[in-house]
N, C-alpha and C positions, 0 to 999 in steps of 0.2 A: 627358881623358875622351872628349872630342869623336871625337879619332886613332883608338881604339878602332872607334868607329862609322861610321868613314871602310874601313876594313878591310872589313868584316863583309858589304856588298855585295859584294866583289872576292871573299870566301872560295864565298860561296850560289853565285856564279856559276862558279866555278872547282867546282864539287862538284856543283853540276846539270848539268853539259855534258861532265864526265869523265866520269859514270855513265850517260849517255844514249847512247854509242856506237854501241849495237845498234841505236836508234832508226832512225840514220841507213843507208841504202844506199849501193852502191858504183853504181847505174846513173846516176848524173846528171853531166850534162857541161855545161860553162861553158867552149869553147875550151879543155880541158882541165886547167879549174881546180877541183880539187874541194874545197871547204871539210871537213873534219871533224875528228873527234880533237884539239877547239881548245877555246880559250876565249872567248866572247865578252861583252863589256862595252858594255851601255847608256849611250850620256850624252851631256853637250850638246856641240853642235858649237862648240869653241873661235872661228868663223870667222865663224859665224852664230849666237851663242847663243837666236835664238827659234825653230830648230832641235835635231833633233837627232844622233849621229851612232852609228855599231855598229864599236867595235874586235875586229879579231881579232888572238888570241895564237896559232900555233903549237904545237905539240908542241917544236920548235927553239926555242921565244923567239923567230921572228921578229913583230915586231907589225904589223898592215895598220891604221891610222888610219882611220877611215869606209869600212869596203868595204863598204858598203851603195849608197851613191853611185856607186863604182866601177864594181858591178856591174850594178846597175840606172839610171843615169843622173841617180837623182833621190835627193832627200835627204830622210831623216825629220823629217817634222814634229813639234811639241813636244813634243819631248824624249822620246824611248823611255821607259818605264815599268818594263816587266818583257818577259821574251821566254823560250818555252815551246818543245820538240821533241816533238815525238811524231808516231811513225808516217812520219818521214821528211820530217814538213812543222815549218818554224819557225813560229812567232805568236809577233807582236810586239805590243804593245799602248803608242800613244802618244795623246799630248793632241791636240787639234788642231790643223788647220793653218790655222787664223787664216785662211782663205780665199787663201792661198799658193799662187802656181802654181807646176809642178815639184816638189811636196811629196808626201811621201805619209806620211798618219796615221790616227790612229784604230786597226782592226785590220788588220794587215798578215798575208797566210799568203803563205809563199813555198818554195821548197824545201829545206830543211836541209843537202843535200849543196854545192850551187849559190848558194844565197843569191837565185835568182831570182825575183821576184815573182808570185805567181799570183794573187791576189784581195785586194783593196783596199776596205775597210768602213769609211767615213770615220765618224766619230763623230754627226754631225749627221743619218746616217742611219741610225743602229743603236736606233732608237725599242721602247718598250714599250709598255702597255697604261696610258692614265692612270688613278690610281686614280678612285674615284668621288668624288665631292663638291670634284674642283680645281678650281680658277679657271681662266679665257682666260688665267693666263698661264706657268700649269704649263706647263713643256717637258718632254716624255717621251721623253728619252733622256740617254745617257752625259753626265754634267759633266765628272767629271774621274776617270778611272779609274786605276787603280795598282797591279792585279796582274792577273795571267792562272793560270790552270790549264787543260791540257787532257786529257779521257779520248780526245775522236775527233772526226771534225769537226763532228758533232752535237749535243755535250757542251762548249763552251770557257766556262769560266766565269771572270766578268770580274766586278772587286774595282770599287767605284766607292763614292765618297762619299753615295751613295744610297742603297748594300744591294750584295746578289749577286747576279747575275743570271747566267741560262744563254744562252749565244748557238747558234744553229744556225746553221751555214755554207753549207748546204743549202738552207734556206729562206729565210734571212736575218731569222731571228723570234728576239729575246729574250721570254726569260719571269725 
């Protein structure tokens, strides 16, 4: 039974990233690396498990181990989540990075063709509004998030063990 559910992630991702294609452009350059038309898989880094790492599958079957790392020098922090394209930019959404240097977690938007980072929303700074009546020891932001969805960069809505909240990338204000 378990096998089953060990699948079912490999399937959502291989069927969100085949159907996003359009999302992505042809102008983006990496030393003439350009990512698209792939598969990419969330998970932890065999090497560092309080890390995490981003395979990519080819359209050929070749498979790239961490080209998150690769490309950007630095490794995700705990453990990817979920990870979204739209409009040409990836979001990634991971747990924290435990105060980790050389890490990079929480939300990550980088560019879907490239895989290269552009803005980095560590979790411990992605606060909302506390409700009324908490205590001094409410913390008002992300615990431990576990999905993403995006309409734009003003719209990324992030799954969290608290509720759903709307992120703006713009202003850097959830609601």
């Amino acid at each position: 039974m378990r096998k089953k559910f060990l699948f079912l992630p490999f399937m959502v991702s291989a069927f969100l990233f085949s159907g996003c294609n359009d999302l992505i452009s042809d102008d983006g350059d990496n030393d003439g690396v350009k990512y698209s038309d792939a598969v990419l898989i969330p998970g932890q880094n065999i090497g560092s498990p309080e890390n995490g790492a981003l395979a990519y599958i080819s359209p050929d079957g070749t498979i790239e181990e961490d080209i998150w790392q690769k490309v950007n020098g630095t490794m995700l922090a705990g453990k990817p989540k979920d990870l979204y394209v739209c409009d040409g930019k990836l979001y990634i959404i991971c747990g924290s990075n435990g105060g980790q240097q050389d890490t990079d977690g929480g939300l990550i938007i980088a560019d879907a063709q490239t895989f290269l980072k552009e803005k980095t929303f560590p979790i411990s700074e992605i606060e909302f509004d506390k409700p009324e009546g908490a205590g001094p020891e409410y913390k008002p932001f992300l615990k431990t998030p576990t999905n993403i969805a995006v309409i734009d960069e003003k719209n990324i809505f992030i799954k969290d063990a608290q509720g759903l909240f709307r992120f703006d990338s713009t202003t850097e204000k959830i609601t």
